[in-house]
N, C-alpha and C positions, 0 to 999 in steps of 0.2 A: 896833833892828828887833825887833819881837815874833816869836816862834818859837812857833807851836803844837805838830806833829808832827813831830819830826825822825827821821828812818832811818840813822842813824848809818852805816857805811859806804856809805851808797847815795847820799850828799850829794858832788854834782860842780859846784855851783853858789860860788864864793867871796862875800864879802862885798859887793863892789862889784856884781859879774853879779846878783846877787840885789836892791838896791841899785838898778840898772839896769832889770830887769824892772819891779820896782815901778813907776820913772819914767814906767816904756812903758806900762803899764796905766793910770795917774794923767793922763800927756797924752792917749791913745785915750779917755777915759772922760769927761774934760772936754772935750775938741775934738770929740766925737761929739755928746754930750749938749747942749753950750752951743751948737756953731755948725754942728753936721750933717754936719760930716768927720771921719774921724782923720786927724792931723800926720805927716807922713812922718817915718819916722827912720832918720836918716844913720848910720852907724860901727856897727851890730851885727857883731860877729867871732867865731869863734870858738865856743863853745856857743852862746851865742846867736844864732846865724846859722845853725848847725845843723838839721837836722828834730829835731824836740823833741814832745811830746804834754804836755797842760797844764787845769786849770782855773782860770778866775778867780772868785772868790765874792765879793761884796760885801755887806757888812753894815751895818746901821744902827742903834745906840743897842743895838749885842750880838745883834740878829734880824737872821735872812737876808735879803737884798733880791734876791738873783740871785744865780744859780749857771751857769754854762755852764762844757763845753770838748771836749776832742777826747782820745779815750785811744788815737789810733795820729797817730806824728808823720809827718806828710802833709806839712808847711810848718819853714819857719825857725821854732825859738823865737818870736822877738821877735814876728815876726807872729800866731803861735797867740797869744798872751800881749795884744797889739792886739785882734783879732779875739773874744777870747770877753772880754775888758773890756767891748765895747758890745756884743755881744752879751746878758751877765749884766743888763746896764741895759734893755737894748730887747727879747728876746725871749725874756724867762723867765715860758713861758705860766704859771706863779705869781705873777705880777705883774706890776701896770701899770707899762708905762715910767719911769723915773729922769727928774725934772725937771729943769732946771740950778738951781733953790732947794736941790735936796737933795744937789750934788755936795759942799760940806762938811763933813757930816755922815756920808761914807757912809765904811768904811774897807774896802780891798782885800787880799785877801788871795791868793797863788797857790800852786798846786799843781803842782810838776814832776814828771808820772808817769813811770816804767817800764814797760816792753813789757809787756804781760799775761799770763800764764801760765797753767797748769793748777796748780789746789789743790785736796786734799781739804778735807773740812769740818774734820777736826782737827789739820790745818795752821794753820787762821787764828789769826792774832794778833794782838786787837784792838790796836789803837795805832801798827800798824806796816804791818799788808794793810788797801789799799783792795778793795774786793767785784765784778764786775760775774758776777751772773746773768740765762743765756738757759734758755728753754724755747719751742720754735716760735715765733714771732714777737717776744713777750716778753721784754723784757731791760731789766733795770734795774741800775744805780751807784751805791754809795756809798763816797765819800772814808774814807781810816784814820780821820781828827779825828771822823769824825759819831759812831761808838761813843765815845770816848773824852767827846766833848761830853755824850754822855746817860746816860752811867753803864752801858752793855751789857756784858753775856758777850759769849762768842761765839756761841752760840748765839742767841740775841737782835738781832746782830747779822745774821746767816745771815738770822733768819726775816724781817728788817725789810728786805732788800734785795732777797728775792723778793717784798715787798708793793710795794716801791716798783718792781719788774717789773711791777706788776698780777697777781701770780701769788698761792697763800695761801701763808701764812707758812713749812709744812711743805716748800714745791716742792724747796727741797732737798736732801731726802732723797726726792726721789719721782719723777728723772731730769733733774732739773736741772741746767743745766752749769752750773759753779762755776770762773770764773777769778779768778784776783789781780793785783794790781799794788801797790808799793810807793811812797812819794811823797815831795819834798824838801816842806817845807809852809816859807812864809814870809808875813810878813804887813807894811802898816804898824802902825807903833806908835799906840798910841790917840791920842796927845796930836797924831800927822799928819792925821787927821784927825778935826777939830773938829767 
């Protein structure tokens, strides 16, 4: 199992549960995509039956293909982890729909987040805080891995998550609310999906 970003004490997911998610995401994603439902799944216990808060991102040939998820855990794990699978395929207004030609190609990846919090600006660390800023209606999200994928500071990072608020780069220093949340990151392995 490929590891991108991991939070070292903040990892409450074992091998298997992790393992498991994937599963959940791989059948929602196929069952969704190929025949128009997700699969019911039996036996979630335990964390993953929990309310949980989560992203799933899908990628294709190392580019994004969809990204969705929920950063307050409203639902059971396993459901959020279902739910933003087809969601990431079907309505990531960045992209058209996932066909069922392109489900072996795609490989998944999830994000188990932490409650969000209040952070200053030079709190953040990239590699280990995800971002989300608001300012009046505006609010935008970026995962730990996104800096770490593009080579950012922090600051760099700050400025790119108020653009992706639709805010300018500077919003951060100019009353913007700045919270954090920390994230287990796991993914499948390349060779899972061909």
């Amino acid at each position: 199992m490929a590891e991108s970003v991991g939070t070292g004490s903040d990892e409450y997911l074992d091998e298997s549960q992790r393992k498991g998610l994937l599963g959940i995401a791989r059948r929602a994603l196929e069952g969704y995509v190929g025949a128009g439902k997700i699969p019911p799944e039996e036996g979630a216990r335990g964390t993953l039956a929990a309310p949980g808060a989560a992203f799933v991102t899908l990628t294709k040939n190392g580019r994004l293909r969809g990204c969705i998820g929920y950063t307050e855990a409203v639902a059971p794990l396993f459901k959020v982890v279902q739910e933003c699978a087809v969601a990431a395929a079907t309505a990531d207004p960045r992209f058209s729909p996932v066909s069922p030609k392109e489900l072996p190609s795609l490989r998944i990846e999830i994000s188990v987040l932490t409650p969000l919090f209040p952070i200053r600006p030079d709190e953040v660390e990239v590699g280990r805080h995800g971002l989300m800023v608001a300012q009046g209606a505006m609010r935008g999200l970026l995962l730990p891995q996104v800096p770490v994928e593009w080579g950012w500071d922090r600051e760099t990072f700050l400025d790119q998550t108020c653009v992706k608020a639709g805010l300018p780069p500077s919003a951060w220093r100019h009353g913007a609310t700045l919270r954090a949340f920390t994230a287990e990151v796991f993914g499948e392995d390349e060779k899972t999906a061909t």
